[in-house]
PyMOL Python script that loads the backbone (N, CA, C, O; Angstrom):
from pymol import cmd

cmd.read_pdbstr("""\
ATOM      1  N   UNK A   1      -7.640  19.971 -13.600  1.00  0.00           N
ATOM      2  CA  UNK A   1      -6.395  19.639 -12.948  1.00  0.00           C
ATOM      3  C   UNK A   1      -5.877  20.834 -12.152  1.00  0.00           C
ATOM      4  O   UNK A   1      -5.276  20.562 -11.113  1.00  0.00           O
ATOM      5  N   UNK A   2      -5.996  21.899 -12.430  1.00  0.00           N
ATOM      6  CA  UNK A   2      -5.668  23.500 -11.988  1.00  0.00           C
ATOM      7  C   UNK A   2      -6.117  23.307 -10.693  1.00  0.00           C
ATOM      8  O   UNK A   2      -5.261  23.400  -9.813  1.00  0.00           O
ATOM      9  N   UNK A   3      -7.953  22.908 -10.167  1.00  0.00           N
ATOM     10  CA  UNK A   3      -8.579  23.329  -9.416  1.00  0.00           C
ATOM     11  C   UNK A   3      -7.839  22.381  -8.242  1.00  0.00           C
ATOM     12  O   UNK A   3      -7.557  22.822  -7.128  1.00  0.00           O
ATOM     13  N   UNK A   4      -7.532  20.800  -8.744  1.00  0.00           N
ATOM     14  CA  UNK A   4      -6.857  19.963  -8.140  1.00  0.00           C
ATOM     15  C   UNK A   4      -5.937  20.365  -7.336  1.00  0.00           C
ATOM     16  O   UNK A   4      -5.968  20.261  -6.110  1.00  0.00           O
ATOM     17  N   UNK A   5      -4.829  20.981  -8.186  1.00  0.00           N
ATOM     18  CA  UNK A   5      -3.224  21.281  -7.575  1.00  0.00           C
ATOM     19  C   UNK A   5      -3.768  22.215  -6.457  1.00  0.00           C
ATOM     20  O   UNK A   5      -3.674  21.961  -5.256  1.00  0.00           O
ATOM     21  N   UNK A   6      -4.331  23.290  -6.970  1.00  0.00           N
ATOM     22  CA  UNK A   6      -4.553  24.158  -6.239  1.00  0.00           C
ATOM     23  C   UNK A   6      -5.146  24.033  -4.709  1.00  0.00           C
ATOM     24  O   UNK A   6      -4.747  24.657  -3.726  1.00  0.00           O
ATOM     25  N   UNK A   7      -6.213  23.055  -4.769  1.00  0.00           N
ATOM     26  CA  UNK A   7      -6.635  22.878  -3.510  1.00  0.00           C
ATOM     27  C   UNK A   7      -5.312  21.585  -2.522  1.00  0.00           C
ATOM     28  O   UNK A   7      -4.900  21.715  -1.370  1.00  0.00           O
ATOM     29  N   UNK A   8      -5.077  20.794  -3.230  1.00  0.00           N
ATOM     30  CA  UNK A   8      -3.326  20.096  -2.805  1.00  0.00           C
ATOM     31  C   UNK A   8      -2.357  20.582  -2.576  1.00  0.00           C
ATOM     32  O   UNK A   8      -1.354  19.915  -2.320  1.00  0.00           O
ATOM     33  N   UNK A   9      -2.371  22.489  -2.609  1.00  0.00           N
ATOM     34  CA  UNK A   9      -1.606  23.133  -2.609  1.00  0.00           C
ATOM     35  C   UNK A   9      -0.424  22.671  -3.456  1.00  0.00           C
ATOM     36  O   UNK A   9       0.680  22.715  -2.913  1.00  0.00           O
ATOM     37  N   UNK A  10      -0.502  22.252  -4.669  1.00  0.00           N
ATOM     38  CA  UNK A  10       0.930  21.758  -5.310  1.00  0.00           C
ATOM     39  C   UNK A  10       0.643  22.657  -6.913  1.00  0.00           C
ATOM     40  O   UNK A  10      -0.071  23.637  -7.125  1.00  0.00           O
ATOM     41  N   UNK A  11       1.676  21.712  -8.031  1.00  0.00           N
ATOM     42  CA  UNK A  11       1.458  22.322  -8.836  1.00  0.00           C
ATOM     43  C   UNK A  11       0.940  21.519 -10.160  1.00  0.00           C
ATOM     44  O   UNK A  11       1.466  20.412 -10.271  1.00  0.00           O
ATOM     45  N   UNK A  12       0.014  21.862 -11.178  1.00  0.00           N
ATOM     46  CA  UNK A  12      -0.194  21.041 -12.122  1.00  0.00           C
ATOM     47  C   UNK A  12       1.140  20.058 -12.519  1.00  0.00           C
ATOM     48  O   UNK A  12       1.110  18.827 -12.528  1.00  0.00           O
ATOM     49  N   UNK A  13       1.652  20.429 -12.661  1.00  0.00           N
ATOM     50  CA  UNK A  13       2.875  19.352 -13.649  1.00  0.00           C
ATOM     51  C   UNK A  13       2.987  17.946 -12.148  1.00  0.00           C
ATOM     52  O   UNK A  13       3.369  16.801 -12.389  1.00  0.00           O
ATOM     53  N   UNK A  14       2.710  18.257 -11.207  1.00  0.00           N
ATOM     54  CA  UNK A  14       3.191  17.776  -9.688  1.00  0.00           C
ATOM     55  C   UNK A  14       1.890  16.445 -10.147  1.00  0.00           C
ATOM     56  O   UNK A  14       2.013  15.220 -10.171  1.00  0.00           O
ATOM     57  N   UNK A  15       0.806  17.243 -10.436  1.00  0.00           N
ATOM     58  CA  UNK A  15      -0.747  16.497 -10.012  1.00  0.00           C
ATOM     59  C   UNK A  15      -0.276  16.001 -11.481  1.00  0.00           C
ATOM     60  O   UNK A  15       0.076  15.077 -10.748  1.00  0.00           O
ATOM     61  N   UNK A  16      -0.079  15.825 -12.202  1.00  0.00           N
ATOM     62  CA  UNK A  16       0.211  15.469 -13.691  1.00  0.00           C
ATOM     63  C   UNK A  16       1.557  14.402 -13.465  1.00  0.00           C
ATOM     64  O   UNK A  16       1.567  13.398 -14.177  1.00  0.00           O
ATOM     65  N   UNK A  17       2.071  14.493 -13.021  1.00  0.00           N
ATOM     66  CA  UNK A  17       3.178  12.970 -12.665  1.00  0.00           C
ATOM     67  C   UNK A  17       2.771  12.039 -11.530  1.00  0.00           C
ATOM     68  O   UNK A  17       3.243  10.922 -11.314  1.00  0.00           O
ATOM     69  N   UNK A  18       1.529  12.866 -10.625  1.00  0.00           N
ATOM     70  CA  UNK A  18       1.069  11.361 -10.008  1.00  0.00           C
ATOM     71  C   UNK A  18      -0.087  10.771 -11.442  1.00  0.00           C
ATOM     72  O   UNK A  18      -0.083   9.649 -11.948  1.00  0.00           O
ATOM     73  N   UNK A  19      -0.980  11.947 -11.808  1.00  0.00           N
ATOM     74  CA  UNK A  19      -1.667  10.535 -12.423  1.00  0.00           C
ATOM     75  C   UNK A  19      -0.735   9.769 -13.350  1.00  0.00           C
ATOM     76  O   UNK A  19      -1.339   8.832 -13.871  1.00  0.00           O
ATOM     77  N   UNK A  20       0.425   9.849 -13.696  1.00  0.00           N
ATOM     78  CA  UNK A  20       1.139   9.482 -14.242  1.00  0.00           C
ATOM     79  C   UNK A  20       2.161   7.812 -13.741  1.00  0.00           C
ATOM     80  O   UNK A  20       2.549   6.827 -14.369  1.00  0.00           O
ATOM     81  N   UNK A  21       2.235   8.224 -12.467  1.00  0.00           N
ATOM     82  CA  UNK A  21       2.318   7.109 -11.258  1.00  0.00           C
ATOM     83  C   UNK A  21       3.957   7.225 -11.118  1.00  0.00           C
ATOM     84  O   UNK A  21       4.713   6.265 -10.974  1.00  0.00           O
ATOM     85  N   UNK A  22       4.367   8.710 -11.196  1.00  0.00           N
ATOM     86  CA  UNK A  22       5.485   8.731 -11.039  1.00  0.00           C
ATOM     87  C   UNK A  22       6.004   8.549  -9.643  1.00  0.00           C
ATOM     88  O   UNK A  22       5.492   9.142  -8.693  1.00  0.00           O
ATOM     89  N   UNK A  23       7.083   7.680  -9.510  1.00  0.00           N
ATOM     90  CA  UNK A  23       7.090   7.279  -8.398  1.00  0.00           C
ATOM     91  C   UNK A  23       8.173   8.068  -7.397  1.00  0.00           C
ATOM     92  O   UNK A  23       8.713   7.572  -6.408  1.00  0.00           O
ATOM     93  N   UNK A  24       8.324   9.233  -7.838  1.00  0.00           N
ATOM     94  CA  UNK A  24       9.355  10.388  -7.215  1.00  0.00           C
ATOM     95  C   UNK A  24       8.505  11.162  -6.804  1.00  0.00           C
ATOM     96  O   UNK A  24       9.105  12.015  -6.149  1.00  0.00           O
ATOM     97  N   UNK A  25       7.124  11.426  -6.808  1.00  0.00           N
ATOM     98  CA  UNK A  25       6.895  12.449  -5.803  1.00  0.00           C
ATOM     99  C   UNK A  25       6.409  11.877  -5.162  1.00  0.00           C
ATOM    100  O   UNK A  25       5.856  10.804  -5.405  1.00  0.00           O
ATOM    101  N   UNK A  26       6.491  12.510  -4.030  1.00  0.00           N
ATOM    102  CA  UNK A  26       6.610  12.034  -2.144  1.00  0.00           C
ATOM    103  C   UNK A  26       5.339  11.703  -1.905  1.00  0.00           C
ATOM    104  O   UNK A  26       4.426  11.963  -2.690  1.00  0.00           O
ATOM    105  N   UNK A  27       5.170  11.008  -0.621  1.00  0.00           N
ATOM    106  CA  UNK A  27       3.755  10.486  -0.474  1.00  0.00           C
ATOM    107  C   UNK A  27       3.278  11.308   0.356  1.00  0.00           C
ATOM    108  O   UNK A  27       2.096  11.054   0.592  1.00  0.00           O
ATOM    109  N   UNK A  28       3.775  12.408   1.045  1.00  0.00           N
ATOM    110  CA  UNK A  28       2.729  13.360   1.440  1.00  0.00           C
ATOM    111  C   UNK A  28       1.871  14.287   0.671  1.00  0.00           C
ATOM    112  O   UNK A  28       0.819  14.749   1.112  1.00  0.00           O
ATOM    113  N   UNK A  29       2.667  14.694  -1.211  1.00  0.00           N
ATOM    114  CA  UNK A  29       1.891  15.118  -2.357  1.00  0.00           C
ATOM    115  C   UNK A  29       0.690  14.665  -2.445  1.00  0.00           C
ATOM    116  O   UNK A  29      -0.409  15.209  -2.333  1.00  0.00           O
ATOM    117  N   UNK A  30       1.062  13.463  -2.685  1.00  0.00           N
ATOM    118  CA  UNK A  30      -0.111  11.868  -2.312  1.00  0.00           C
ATOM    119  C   UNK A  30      -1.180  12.270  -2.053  1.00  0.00           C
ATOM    120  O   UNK A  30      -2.028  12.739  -2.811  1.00  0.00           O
ATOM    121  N   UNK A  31      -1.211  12.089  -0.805  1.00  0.00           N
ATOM    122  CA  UNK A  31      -1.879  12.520   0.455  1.00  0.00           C
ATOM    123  C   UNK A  31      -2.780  13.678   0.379  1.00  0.00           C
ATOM    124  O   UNK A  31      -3.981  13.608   0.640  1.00  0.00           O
ATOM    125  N   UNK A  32      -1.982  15.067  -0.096  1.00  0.00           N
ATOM    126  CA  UNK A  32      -2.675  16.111  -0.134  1.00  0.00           C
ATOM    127  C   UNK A  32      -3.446  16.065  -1.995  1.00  0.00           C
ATOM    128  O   UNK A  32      -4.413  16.811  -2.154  1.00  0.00           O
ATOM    129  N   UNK A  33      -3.225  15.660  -2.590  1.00  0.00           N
ATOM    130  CA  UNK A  33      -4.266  15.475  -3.647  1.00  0.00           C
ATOM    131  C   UNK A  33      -5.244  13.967  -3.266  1.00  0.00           C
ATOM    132  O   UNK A  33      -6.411  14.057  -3.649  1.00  0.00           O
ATOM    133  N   UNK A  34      -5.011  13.140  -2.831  1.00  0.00           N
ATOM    134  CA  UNK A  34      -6.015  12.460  -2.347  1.00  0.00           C
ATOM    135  C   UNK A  34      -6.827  13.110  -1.200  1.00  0.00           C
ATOM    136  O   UNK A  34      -7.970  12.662  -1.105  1.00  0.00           O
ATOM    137  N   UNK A  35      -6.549  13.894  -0.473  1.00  0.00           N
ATOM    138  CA  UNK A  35      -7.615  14.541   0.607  1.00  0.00           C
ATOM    139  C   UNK A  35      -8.457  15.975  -0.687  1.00  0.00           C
ATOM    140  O   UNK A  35      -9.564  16.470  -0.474  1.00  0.00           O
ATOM    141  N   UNK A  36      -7.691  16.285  -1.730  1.00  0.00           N
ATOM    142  CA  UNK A  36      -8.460  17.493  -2.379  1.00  0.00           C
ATOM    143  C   UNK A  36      -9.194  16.588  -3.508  1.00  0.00           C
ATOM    144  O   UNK A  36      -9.924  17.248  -4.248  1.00  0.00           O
ATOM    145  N   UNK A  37      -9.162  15.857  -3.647  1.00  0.00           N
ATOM    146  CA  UNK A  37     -10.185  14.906  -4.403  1.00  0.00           C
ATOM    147  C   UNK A  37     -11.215  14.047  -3.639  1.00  0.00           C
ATOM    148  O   UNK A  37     -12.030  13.291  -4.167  1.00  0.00           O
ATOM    149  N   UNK A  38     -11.041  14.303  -2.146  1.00  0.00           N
ATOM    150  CA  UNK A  38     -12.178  13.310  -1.194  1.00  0.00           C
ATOM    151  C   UNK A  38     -12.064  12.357  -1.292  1.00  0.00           C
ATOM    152  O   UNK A  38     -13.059  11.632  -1.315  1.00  0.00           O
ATOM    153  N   UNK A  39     -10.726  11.817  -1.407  1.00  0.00           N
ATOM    154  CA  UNK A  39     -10.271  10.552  -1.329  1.00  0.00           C
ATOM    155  C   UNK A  39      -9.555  10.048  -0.810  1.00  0.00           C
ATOM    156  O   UNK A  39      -8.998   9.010  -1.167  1.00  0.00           O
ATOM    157  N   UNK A  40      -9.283  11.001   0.729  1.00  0.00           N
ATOM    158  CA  UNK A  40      -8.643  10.365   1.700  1.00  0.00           C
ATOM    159  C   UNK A  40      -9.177   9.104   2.514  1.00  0.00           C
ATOM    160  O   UNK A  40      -8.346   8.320   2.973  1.00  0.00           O
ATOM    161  N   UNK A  41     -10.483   8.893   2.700  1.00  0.00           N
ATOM    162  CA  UNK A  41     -10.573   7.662   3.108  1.00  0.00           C
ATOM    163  C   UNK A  41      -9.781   6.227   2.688  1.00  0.00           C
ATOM    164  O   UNK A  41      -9.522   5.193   3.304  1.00  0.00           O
ATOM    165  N   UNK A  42      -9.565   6.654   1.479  1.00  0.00           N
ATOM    166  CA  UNK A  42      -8.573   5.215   0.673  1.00  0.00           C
ATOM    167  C   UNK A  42      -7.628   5.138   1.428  1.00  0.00           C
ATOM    168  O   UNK A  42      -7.296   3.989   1.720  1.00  0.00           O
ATOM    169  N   UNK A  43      -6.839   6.268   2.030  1.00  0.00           N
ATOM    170  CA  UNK A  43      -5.248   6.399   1.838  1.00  0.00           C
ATOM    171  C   UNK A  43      -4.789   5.422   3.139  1.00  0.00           C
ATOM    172  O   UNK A  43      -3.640   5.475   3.577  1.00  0.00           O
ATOM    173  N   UNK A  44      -5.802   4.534   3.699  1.00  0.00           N
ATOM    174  CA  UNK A  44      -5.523   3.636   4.640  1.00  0.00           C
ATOM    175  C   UNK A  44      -5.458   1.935   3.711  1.00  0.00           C
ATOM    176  O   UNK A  44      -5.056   0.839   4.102  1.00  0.00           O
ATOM    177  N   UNK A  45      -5.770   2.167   3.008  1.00  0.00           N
ATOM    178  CA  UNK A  45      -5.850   0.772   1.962  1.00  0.00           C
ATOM    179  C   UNK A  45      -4.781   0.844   0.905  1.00  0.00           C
ATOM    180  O   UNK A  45      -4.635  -0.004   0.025  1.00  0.00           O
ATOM    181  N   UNK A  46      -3.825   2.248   1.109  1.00  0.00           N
ATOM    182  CA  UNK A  46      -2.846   2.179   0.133  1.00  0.00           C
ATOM    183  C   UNK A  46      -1.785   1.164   0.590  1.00  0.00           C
ATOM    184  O   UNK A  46      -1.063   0.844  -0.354  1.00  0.00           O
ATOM    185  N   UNK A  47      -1.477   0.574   1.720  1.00  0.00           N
ATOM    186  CA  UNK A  47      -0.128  -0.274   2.271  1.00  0.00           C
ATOM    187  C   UNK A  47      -1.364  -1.452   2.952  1.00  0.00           C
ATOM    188  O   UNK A  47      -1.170  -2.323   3.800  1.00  0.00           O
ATOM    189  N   UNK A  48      -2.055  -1.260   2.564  1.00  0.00           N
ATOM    190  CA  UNK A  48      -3.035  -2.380   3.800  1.00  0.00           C
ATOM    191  C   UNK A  48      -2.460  -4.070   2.906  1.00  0.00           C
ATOM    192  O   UNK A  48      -2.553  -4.477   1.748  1.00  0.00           O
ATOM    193  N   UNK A  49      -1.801  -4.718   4.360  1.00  0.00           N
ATOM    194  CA  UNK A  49      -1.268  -6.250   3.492  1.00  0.00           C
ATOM    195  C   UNK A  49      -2.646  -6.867   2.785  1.00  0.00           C
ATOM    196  O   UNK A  49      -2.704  -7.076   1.573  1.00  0.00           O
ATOM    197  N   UNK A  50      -3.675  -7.112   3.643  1.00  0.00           N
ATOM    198  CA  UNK A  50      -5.191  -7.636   2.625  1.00  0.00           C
ATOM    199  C   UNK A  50      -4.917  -7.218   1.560  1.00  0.00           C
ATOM    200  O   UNK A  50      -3.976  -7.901   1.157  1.00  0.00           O
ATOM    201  N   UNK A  51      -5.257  -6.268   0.626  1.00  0.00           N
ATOM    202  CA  UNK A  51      -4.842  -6.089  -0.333  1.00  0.00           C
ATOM    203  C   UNK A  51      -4.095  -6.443  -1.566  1.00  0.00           C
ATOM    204  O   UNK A  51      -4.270  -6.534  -2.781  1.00  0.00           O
ATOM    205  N   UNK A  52      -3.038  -6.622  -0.528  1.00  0.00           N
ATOM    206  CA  UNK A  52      -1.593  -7.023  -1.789  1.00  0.00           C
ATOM    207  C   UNK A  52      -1.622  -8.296  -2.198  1.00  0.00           C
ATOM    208  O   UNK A  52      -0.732  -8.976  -1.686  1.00  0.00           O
ATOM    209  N   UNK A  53      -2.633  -9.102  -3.258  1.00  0.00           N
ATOM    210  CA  UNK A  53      -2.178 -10.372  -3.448  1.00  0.00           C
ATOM    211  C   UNK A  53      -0.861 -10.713  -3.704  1.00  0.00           C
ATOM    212  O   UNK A  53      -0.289 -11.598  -3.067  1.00  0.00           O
ATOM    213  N   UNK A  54      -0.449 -10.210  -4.402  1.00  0.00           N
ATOM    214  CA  UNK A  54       0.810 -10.799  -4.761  1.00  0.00           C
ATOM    215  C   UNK A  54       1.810 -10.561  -3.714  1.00  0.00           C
ATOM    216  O   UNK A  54       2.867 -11.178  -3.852  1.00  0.00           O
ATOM    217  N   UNK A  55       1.713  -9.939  -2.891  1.00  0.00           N
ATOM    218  CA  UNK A  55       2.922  -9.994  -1.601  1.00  0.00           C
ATOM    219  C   UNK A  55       2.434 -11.245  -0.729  1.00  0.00           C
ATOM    220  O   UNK A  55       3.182 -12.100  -0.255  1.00  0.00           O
ATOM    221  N   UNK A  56       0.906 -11.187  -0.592  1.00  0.00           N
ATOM    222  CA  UNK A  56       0.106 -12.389   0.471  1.00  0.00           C
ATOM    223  C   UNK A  56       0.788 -13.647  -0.672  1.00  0.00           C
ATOM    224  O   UNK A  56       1.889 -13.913  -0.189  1.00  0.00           O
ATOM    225  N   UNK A  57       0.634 -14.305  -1.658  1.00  0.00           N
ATOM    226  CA  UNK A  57       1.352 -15.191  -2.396  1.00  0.00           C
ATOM    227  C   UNK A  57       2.837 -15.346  -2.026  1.00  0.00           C
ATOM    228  O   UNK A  57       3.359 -16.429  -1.760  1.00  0.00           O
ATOM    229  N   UNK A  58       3.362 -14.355  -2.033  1.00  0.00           N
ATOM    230  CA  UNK A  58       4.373 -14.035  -2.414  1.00  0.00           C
ATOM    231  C   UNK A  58       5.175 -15.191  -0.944  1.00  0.00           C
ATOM    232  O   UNK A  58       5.932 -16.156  -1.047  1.00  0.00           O
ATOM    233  N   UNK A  59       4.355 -14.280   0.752  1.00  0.00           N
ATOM    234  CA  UNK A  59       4.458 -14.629   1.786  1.00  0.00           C
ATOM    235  C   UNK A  59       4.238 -15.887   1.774  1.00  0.00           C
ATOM    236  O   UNK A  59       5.226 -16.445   2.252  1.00  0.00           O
ATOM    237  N   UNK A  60       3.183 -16.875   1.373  1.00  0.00           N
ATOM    238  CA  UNK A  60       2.232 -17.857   1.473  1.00  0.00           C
ATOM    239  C   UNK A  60       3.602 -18.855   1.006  1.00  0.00           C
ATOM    240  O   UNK A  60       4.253 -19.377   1.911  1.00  0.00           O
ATOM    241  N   UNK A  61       3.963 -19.067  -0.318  1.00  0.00           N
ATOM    242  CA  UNK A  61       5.156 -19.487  -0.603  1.00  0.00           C
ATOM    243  C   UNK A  61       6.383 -19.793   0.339  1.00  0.00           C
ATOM    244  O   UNK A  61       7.018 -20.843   0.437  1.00  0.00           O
ATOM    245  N   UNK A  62       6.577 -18.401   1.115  1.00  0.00           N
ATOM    246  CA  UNK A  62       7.486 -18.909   1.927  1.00  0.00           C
ATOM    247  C   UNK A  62       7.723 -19.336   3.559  1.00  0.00           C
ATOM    248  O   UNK A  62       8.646 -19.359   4.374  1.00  0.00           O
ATOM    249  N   UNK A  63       6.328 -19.645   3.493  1.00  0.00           N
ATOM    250  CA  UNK A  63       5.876 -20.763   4.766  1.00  0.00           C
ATOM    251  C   UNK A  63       6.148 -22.402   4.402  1.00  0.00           C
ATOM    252  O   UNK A  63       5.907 -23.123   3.434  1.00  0.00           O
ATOM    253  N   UNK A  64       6.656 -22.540   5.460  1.00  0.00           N
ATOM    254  CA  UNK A  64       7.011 -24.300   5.646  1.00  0.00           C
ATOM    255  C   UNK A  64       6.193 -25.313   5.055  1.00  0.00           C
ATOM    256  O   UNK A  64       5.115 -25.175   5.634  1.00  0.00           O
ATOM    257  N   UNK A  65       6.098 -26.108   4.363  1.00  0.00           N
ATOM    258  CA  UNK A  65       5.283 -26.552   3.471  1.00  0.00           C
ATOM    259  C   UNK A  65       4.789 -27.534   4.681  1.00  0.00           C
ATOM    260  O   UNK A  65       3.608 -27.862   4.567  1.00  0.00           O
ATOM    261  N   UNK A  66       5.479 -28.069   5.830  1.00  0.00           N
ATOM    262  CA  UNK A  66       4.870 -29.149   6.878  1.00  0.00           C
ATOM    263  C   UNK A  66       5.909 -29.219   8.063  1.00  0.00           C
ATOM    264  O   UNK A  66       7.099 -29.530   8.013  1.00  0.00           O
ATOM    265  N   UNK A  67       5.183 -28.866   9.076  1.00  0.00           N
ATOM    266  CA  UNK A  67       5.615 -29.028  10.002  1.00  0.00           C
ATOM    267  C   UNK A  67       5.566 -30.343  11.215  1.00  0.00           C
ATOM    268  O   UNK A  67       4.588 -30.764  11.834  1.00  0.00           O
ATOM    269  N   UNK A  68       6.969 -30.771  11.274  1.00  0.00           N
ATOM    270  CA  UNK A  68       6.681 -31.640  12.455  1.00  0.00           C
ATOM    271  C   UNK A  68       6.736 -31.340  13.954  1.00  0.00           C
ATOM    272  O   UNK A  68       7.745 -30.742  14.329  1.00  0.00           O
ATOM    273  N   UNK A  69       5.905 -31.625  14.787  1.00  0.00           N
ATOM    274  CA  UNK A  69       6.351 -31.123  16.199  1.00  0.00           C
ATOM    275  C   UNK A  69       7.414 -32.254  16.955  1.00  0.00           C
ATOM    276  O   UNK A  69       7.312 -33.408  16.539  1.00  0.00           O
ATOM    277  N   UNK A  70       8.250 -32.036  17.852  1.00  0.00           N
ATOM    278  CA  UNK A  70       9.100 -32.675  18.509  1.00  0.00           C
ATOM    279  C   UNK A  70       8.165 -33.699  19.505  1.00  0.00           C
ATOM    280  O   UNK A  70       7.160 -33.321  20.108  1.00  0.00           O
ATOM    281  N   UNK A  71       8.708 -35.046  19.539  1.00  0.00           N
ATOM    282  CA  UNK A  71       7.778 -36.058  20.033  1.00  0.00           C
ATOM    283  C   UNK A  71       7.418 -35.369  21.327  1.00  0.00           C
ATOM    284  O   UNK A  71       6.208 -35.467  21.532  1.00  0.00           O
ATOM    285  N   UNK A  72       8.190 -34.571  22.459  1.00  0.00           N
ATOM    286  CA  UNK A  72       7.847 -34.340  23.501  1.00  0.00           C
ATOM    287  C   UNK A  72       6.244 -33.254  23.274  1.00  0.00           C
ATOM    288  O   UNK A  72       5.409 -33.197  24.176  1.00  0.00           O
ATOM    289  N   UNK A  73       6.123 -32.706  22.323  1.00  0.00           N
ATOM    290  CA  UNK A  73       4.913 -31.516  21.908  1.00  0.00           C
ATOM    291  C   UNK A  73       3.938 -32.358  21.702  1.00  0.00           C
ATOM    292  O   UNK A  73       2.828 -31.850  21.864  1.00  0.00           O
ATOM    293  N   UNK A  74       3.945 -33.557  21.378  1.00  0.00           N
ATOM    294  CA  UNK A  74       3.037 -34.591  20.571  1.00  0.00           C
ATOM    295  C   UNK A  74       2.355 -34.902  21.565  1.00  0.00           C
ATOM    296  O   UNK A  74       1.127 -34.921  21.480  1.00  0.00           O
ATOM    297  N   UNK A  75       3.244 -35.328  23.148  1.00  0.00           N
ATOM    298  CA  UNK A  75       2.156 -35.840  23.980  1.00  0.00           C
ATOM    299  C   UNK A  75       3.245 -37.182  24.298  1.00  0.00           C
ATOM    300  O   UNK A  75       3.401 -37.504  25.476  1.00  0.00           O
ATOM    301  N   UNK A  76       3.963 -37.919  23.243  1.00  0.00           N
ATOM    302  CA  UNK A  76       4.929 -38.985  23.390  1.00  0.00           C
ATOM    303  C   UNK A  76       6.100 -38.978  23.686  1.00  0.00           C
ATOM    304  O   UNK A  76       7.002 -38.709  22.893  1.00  0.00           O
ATOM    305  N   UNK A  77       6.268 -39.309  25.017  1.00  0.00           N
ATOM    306  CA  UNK A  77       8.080 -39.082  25.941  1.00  0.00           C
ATOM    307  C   UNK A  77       9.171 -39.744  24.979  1.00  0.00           C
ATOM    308  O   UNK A  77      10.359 -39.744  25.302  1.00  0.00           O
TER     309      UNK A  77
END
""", "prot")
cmd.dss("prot")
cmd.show_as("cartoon", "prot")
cmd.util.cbc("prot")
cmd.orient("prot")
């Protein structure tokens, strides 16, 4: 964990409340221990909507269950 902080430039207790999933330190901490672990490629899949089932549900829910179009859209005056 030492070698961690150190290359994240932060501090153990810092790298010790993210694995923790504390949600007060900042997401540029984030960032710099995910790039000193070689795991910045992820850090594009951290907000990616694909991902989020439960927000995609969440969304899916609050779409119109059926839509009618107005007779003029239909084609019928």
């Amino acid at each position: 964990m030492d070698v961690v902080a150190d290359r994240a430039l932060t501090t153990r207790q810092t790298v010790a409340r993210i694995e923790r999933g504390d949600p007060r330190v900042a997401m540029g901490t984030w960032a710099s221990v995910l790039f000193a672990l070689g795991l910045a490629n992820r850090l594009g899949e951290l907000a990616a909507p694909a991902g989020d089932r439960e927000g995609l549900a969440l969304e899916a829910e609050r779409l119109p269950k059926r839509v009618r179009l107005p007779r003029t859209a239909r084609g019928n005056p």
